[in-house]
VMD Tcl script that builds the backbone (N, CA, C; Angstrom):
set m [mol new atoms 219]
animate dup $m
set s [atomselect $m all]
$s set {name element resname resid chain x y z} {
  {N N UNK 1 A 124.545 140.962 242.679}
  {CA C UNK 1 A 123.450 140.405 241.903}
  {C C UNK 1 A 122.721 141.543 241.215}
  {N N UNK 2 A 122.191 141.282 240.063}
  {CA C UNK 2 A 121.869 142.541 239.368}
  {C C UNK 2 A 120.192 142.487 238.793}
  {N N UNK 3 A 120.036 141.142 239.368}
  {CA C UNK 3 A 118.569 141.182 239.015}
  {C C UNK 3 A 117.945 140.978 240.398}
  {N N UNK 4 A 116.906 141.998 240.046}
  {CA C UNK 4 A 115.802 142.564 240.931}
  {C C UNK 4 A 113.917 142.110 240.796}
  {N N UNK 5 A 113.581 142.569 241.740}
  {CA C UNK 5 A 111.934 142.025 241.484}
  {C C UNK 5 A 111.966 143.342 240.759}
  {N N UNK 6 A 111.774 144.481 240.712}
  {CA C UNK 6 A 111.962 145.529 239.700}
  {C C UNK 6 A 112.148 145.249 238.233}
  {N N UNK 7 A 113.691 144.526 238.093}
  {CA C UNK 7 A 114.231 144.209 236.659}
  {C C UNK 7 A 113.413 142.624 236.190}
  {N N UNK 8 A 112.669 141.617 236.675}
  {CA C UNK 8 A 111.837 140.830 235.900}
  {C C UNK 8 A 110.792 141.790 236.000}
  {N N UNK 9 A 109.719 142.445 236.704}
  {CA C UNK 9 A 108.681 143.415 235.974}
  {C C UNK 9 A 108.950 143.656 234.354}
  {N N UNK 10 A 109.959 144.669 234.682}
  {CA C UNK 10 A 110.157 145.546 233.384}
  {C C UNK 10 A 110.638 144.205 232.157}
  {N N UNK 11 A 111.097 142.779 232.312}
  {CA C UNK 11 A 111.017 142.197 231.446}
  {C C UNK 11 A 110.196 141.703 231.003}
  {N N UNK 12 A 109.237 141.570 231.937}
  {CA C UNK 12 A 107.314 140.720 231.713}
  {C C UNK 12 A 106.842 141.379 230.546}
  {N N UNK 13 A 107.563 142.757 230.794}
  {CA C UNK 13 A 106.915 143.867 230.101}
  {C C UNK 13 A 106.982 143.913 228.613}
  {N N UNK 14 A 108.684 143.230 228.192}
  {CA C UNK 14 A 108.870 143.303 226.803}
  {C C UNK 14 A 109.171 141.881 226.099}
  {N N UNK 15 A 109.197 140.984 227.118}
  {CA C UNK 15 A 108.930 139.503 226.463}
  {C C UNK 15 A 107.781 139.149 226.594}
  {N N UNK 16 A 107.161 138.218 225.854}
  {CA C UNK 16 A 106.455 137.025 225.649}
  {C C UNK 16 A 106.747 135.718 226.969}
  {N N UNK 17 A 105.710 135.476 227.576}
  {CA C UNK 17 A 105.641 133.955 228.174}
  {C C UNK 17 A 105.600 132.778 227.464}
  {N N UNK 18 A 106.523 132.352 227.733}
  {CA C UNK 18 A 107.000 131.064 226.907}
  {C C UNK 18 A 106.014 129.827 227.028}
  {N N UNK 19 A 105.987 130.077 228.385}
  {CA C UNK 19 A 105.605 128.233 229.005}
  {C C UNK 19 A 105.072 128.822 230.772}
  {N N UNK 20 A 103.045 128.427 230.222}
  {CA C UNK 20 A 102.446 128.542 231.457}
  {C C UNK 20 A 102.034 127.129 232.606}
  {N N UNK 21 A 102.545 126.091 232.384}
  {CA C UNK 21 A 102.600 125.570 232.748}
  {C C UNK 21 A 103.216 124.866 234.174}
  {N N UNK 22 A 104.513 125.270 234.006}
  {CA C UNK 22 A 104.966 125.331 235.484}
  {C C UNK 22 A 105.118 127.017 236.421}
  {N N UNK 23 A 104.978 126.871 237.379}
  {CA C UNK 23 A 105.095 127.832 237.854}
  {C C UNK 23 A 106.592 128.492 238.636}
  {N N UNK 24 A 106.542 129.352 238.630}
  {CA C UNK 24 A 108.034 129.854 239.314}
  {C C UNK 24 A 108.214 129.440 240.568}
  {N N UNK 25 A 109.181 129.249 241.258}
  {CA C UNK 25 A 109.287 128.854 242.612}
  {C C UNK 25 A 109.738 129.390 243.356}
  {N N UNK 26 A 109.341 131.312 243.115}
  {CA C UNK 26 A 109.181 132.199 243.899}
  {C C UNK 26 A 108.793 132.199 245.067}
  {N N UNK 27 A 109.323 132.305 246.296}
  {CA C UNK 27 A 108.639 132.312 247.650}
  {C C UNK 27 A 108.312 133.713 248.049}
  {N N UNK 28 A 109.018 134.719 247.233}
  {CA C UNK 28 A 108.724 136.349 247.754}
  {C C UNK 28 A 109.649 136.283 248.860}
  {N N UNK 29 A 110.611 135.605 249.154}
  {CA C UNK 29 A 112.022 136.187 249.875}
  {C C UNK 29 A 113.084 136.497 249.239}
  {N N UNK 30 A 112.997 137.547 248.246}
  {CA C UNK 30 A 114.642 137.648 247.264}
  {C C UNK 30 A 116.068 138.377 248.279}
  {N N UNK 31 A 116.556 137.150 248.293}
  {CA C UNK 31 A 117.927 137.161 249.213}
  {C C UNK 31 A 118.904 136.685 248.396}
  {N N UNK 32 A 119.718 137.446 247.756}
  {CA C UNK 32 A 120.859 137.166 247.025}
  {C C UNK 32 A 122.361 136.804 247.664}
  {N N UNK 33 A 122.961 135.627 247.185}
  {CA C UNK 33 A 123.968 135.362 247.338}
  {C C UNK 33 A 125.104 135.480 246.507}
  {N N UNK 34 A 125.449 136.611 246.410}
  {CA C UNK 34 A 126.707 137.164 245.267}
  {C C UNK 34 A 127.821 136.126 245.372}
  {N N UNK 35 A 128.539 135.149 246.489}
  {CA C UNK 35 A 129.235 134.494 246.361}
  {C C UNK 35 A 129.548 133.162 245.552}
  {N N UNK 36 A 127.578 132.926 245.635}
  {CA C UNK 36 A 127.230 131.792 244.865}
  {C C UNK 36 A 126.259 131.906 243.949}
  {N N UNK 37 A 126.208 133.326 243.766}
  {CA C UNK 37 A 125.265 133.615 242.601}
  {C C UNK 37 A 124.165 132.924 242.019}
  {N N UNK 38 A 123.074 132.909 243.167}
  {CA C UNK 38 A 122.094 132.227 242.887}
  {C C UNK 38 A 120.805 133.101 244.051}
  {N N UNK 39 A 119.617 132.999 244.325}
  {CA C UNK 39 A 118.768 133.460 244.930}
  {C C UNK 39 A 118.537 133.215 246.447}
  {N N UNK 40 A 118.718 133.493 247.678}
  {CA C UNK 40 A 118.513 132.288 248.486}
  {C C UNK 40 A 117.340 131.804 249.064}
  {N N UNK 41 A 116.058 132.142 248.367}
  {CA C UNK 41 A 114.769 131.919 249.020}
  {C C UNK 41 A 114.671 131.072 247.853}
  {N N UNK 42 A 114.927 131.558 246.445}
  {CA C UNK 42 A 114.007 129.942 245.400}
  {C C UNK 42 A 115.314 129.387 244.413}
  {N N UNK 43 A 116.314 129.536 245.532}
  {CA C UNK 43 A 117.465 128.950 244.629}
  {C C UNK 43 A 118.064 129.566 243.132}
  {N N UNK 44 A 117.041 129.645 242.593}
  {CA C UNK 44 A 117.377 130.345 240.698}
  {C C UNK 44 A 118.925 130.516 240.592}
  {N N UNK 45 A 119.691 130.367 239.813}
  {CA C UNK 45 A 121.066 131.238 239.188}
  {C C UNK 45 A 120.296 132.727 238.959}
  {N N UNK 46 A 121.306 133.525 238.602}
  {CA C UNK 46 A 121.063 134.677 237.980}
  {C C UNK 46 A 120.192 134.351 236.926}
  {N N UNK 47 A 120.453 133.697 235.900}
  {CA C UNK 47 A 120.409 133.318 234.374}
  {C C UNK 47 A 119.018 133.315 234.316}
  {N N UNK 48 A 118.854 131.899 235.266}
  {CA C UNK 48 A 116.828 131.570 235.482}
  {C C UNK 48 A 116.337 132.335 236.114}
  {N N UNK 49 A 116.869 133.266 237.103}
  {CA C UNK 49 A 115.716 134.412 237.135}
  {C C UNK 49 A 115.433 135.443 236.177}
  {N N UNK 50 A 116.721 135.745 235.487}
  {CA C UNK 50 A 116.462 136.601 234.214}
  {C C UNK 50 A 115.329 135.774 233.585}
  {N N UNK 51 A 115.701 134.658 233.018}
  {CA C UNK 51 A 115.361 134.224 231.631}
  {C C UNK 51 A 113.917 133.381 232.398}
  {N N UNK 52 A 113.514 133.481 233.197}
  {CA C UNK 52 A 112.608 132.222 233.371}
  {C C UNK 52 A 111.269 132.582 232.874}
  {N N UNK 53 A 110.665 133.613 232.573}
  {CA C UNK 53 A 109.475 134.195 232.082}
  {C C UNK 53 A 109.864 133.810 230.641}
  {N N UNK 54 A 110.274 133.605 229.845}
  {CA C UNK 54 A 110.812 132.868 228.610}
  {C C UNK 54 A 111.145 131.669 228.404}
  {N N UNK 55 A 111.242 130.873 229.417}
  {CA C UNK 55 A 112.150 129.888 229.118}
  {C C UNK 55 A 110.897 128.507 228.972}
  {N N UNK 56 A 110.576 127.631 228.280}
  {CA C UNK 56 A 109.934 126.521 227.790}
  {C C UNK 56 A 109.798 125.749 228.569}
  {N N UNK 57 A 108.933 124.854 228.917}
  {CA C UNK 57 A 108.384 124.469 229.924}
  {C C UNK 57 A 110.162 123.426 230.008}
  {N N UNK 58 A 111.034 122.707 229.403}
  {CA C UNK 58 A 112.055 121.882 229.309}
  {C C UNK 58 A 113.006 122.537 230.086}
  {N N UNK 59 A 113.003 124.117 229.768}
  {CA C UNK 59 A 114.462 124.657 230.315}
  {C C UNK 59 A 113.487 125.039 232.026}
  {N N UNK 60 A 112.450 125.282 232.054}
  {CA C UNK 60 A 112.332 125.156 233.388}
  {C C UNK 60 A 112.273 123.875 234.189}
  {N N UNK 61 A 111.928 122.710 233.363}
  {CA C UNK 61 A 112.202 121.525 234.664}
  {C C UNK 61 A 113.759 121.201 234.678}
  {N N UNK 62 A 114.568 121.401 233.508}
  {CA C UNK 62 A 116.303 121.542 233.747}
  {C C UNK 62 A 116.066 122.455 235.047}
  {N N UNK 63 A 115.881 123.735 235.299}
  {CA C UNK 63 A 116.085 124.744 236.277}
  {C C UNK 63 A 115.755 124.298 237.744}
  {N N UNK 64 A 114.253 123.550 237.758}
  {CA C UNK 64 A 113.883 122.741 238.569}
  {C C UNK 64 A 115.107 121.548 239.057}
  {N N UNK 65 A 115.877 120.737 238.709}
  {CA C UNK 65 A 116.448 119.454 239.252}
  {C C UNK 65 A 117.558 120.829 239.423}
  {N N UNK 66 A 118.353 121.520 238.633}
  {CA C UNK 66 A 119.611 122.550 239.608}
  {C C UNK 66 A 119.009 123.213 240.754}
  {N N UNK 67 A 117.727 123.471 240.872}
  {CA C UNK 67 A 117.513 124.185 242.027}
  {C C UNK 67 A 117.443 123.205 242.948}
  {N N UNK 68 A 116.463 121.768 242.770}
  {CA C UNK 68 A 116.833 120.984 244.155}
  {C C UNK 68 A 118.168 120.529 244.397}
  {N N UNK 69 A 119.177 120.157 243.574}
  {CA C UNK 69 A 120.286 120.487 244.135}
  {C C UNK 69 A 121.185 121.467 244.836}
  {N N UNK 70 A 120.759 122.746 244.499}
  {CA C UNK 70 A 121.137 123.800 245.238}
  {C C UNK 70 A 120.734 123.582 246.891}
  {N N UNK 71 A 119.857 122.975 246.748}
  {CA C UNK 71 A 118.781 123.250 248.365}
  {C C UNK 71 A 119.587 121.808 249.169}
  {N N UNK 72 A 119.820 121.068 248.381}
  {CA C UNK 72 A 120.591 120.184 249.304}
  {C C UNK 72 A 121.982 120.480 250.094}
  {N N UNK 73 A 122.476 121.593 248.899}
  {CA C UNK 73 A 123.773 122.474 249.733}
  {C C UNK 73 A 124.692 121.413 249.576}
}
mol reanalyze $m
mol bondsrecalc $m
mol representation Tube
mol addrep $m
C-alpha cells in the first residue's frame, strides 16, 4: 500500500477540498491490507484514500455504500 497518513498531509497541502460536508471515516487505525487493497480500520480502496480530500460530496457517498460493503466481508 503506498498511501500513508504522511502522503494525504502532503496532498491537503496541494489540493483544494472539494466537499465539506461529509466527513471521512477515518478511525486513526491505518492498517493496510495489500491483498485486498483497501484500509482495514475505515475500509477506503487505495483510490478513496488518495482522492477523498477531492472527491464531491457524490463520489464520497458512492465510497460510503463500497465501504459498508467491505465491512460486511
Amino acid at each position: 500500500m503506498t498511501a500513508t497518513t504522511e502522503d494525504k498531509q502532503k496532498y491537503k497541502l496541494t489540493h483544494k477540498q472539494a466537499d465539506t460536508t461529509i466527513d471521512s471515516p477515518c478511525i486513526g487505525v491505518c492498517e493496510y491490507n495489500d491483498e485486498e487493497d483497501f484500509c482495514m480500520g475505515c475500509y477506503r480502496s487505495v483510490e478513496d484514500l488518495q482522492k477523498w480530500w477531492i472527491y464531491t460530496k457524490e463520489e464520497k457517498e458512492e465510497a460510503l455504500k463500497k465501504i459498508a460493503v467491505r465491512r460486511l466481508g
